[in-house]
Biotite code that builds the C-alpha atoms (Angstrom):
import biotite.structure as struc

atoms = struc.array([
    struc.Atom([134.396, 90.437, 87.115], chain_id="A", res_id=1, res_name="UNK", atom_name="CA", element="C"),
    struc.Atom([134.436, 94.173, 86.043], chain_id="A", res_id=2, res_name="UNK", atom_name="CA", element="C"),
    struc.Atom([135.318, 96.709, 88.471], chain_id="A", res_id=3, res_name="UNK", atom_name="CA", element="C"),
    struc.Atom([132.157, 97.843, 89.039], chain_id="A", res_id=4, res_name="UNK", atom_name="CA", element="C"),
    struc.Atom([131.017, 94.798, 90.253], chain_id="A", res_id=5, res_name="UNK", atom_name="CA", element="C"),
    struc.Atom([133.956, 95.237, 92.976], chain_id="A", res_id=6, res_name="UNK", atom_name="CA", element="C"),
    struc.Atom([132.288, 98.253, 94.431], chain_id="A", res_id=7, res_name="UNK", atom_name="CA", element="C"),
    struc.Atom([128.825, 96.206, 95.466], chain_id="A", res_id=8, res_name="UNK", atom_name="CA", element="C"),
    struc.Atom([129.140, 95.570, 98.956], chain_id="A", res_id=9, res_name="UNK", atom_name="CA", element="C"),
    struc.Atom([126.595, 93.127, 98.822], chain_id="A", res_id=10, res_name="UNK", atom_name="CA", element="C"),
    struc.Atom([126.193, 90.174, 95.753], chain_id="A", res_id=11, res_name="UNK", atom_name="CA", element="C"),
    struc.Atom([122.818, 90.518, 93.791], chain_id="A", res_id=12, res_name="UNK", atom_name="CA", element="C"),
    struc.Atom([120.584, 87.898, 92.571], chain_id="A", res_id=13, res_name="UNK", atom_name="CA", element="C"),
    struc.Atom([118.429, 87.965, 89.738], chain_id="A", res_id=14, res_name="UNK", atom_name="CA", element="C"),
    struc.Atom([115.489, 87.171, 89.933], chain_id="A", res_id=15, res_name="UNK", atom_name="CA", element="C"),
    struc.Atom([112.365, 88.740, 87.698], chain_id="A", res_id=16, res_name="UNK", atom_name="CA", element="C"),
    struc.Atom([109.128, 88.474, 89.054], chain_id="A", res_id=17, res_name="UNK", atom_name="CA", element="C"),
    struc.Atom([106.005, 90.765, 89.284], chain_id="A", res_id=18, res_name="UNK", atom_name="CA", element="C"),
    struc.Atom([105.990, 93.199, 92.373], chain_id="A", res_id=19, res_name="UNK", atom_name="CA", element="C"),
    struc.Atom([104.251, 96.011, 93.254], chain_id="A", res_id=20, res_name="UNK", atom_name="CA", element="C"),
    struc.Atom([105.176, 99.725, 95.002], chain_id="A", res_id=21, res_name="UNK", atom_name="CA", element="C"),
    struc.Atom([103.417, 102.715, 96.394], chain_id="A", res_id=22, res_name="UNK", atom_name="CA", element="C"),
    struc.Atom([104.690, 105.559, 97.205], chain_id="A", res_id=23, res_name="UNK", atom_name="CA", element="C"),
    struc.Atom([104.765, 105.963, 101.164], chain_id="A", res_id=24, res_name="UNK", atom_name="CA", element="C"),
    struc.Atom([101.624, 107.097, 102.996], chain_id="A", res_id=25, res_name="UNK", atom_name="CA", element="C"),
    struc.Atom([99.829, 106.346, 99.573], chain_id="A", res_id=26, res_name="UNK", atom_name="CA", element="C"),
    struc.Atom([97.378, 103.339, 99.384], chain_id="A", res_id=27, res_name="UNK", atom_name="CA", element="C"),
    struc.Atom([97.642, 103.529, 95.221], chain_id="A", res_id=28, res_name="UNK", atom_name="CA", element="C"),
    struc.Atom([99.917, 100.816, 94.313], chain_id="A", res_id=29, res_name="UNK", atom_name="CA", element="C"),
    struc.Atom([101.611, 100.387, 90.751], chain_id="A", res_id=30, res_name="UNK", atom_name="CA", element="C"),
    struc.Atom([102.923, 97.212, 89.094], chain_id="A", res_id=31, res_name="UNK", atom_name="CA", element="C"),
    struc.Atom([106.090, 96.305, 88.113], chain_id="A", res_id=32, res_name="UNK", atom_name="CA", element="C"),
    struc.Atom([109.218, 93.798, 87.494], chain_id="A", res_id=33, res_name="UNK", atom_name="CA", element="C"),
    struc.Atom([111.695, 93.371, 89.559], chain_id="A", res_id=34, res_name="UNK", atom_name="CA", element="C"),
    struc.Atom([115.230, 92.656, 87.863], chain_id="A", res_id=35, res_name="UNK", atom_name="CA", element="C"),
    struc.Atom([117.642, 91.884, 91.036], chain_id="A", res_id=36, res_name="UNK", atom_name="CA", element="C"),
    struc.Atom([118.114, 92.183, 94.422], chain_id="A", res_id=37, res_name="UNK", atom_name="CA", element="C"),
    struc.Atom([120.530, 92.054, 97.278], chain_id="A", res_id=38, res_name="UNK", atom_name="CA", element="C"),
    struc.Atom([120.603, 92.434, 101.226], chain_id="A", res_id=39, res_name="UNK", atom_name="CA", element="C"),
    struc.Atom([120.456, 96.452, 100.603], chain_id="A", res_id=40, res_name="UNK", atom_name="CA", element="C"),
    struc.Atom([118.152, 97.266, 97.554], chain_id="A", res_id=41, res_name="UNK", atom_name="CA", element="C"),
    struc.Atom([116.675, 96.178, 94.518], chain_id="A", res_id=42, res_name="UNK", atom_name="CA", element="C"),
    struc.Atom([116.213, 97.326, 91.144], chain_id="A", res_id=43, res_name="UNK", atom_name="CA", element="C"),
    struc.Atom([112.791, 97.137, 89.131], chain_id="A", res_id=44, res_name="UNK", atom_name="CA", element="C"),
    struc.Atom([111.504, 98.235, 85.770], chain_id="A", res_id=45, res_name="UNK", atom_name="CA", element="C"),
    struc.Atom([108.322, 100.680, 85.704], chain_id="A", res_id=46, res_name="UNK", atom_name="CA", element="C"),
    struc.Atom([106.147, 102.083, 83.063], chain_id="A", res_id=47, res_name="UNK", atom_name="CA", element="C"),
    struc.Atom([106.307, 105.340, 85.117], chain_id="A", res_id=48, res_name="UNK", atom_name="CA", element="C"),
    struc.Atom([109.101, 107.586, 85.677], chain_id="A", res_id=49, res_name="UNK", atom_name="CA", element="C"),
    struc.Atom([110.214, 107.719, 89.576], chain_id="A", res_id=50, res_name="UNK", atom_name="CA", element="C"),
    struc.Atom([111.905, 110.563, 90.997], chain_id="A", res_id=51, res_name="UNK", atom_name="CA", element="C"),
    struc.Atom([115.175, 109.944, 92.722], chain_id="A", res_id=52, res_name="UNK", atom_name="CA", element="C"),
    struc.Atom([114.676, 110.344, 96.543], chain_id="A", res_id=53, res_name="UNK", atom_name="CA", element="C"),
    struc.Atom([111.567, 109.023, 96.466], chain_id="A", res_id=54, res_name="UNK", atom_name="CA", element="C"),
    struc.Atom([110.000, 106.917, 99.499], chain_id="A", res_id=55, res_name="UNK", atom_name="CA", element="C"),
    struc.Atom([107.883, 104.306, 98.545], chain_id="A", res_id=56, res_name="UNK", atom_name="CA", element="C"),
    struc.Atom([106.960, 100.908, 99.619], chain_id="A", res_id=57, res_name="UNK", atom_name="CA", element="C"),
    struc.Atom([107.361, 97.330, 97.739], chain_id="A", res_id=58, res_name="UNK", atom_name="CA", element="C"),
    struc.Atom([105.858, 93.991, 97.758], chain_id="A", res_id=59, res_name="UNK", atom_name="CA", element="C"),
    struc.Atom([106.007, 90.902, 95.629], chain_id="A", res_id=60, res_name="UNK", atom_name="CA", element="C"),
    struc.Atom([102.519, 91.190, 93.692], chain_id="A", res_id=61, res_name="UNK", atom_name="CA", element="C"),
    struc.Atom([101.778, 87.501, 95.062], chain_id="A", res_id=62, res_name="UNK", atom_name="CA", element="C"),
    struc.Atom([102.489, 88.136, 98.636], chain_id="A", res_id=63, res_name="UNK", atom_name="CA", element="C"),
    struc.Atom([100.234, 85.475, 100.406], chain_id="A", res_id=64, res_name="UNK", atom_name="CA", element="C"),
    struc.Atom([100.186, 86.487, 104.458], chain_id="A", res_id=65, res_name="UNK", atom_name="CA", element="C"),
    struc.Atom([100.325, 83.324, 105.333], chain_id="A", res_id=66, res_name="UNK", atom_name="CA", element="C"),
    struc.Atom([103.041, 82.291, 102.816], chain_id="A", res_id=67, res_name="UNK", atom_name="CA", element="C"),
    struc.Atom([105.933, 80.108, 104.779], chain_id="A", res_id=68, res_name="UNK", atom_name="CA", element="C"),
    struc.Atom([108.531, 83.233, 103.620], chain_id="A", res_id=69, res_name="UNK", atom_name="CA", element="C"),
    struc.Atom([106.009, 86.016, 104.793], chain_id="A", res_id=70, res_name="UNK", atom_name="CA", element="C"),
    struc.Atom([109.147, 87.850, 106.837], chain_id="A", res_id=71, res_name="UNK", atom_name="CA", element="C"),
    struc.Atom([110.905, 88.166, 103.100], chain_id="A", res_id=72, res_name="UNK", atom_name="CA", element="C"),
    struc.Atom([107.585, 89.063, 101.366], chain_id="A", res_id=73, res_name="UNK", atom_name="CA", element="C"),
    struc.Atom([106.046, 91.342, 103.472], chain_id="A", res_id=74, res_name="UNK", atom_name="CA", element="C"),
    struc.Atom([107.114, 94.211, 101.813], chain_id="A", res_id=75, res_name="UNK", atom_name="CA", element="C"),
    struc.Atom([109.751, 96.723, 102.085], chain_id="A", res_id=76, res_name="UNK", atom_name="CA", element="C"),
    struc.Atom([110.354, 100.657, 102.565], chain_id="A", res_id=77, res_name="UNK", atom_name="CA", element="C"),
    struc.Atom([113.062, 101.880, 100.299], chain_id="A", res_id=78, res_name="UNK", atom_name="CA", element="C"),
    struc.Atom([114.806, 104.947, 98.694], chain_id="A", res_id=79, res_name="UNK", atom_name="CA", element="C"),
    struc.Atom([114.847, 105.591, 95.140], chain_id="A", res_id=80, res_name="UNK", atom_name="CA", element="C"),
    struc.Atom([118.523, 106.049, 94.502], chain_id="A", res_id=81, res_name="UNK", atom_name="CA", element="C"),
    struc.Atom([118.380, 106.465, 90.425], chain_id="A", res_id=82, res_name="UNK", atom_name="CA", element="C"),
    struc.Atom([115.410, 106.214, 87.536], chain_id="A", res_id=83, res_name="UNK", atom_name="CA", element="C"),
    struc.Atom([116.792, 105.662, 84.035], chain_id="A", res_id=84, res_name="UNK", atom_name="CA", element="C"),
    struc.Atom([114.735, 105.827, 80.704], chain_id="A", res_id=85, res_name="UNK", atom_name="CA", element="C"),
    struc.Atom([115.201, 102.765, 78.347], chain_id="A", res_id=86, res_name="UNK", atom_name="CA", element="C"),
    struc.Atom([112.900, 101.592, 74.831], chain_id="A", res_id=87, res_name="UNK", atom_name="CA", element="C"),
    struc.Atom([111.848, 98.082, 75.122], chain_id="A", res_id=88, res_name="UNK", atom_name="CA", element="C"),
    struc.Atom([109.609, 97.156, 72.458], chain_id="A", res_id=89, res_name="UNK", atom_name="CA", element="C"),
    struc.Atom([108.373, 100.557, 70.776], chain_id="A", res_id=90, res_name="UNK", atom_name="CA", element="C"),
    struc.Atom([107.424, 101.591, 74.723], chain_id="A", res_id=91, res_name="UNK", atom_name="CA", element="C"),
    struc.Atom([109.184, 103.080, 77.294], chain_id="A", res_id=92, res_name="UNK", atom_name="CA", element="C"),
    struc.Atom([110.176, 101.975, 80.179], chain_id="A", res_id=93, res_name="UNK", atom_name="CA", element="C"),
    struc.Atom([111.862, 103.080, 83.282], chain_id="A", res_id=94, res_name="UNK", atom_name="CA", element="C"),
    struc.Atom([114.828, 100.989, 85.071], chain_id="A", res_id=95, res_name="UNK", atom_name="CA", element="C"),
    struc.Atom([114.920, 102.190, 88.789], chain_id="A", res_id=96, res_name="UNK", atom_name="CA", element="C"),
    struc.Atom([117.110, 101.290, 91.562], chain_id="A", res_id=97, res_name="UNK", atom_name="CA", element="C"),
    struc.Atom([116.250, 101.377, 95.302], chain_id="A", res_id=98, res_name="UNK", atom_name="CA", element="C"),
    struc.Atom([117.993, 101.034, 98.818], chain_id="A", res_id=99, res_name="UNK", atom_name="CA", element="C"),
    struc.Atom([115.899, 99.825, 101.642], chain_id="A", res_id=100, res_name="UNK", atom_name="CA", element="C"),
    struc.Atom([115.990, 101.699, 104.803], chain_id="A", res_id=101, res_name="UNK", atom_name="CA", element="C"),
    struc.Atom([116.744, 98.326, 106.760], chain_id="A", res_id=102, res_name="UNK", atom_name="CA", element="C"),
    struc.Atom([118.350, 95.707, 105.172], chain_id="A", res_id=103, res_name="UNK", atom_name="CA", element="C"),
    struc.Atom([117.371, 92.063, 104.257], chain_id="A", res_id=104, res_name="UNK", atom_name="CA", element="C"),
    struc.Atom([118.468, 89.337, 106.603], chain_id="A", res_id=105, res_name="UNK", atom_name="CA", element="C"),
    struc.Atom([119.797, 86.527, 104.579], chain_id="A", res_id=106, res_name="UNK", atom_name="CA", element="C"),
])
């Protein structure tokens, strides 16, 4: 365990799986990957650049209403905290992490 992995107040899972995000009060949503998550945020690679500070809203692409975990898929507002540039296969891509504003009960 490295010692930034001490400072994470909350243990993240990986998990990589299509989602999708808008930015709040916008009805134009954008696909995307996620990479992990935890109770408090989530980070998520993006063809597009987002701006730190950012409010927008996620989902799991997939999200079925009447899916038996619809209170975890229903989607969640969040805060960009950080947006970072990285190549991946001769294209770029952008690695972005987010905080919700409420937290996930696990």
């Amino acid at each position: 365990m490295t010692l930034y992995d001490n400072k994470r107040e909350y243990e993240r899972h990986d998990l990589y799986t299509p989602i999708v995000y808008a930015y709040q009060d916008s009805d134009q949503f954008f696909s995307a990957r996620m990479c992990n998550y935890c109770k408090a945020g989530m980070s998520f690679e993006s063809v597009s650049a987002i701006e730190p500070g950012a409010d927008i809203y996620i989902m799991l692409e997939s999200f079925l209403p009447e899916a038996g975990d619809a209170d975890f898929y229903d989607g969640y507002l969040a805060e960009v905290r950080w947006c970072r540039k990285f190549p991946k296969q001769n294209e770029e891509r952008y690695k972005v992490g987010v905080k919700y504003y409420q937290t996930i009960i696990q």
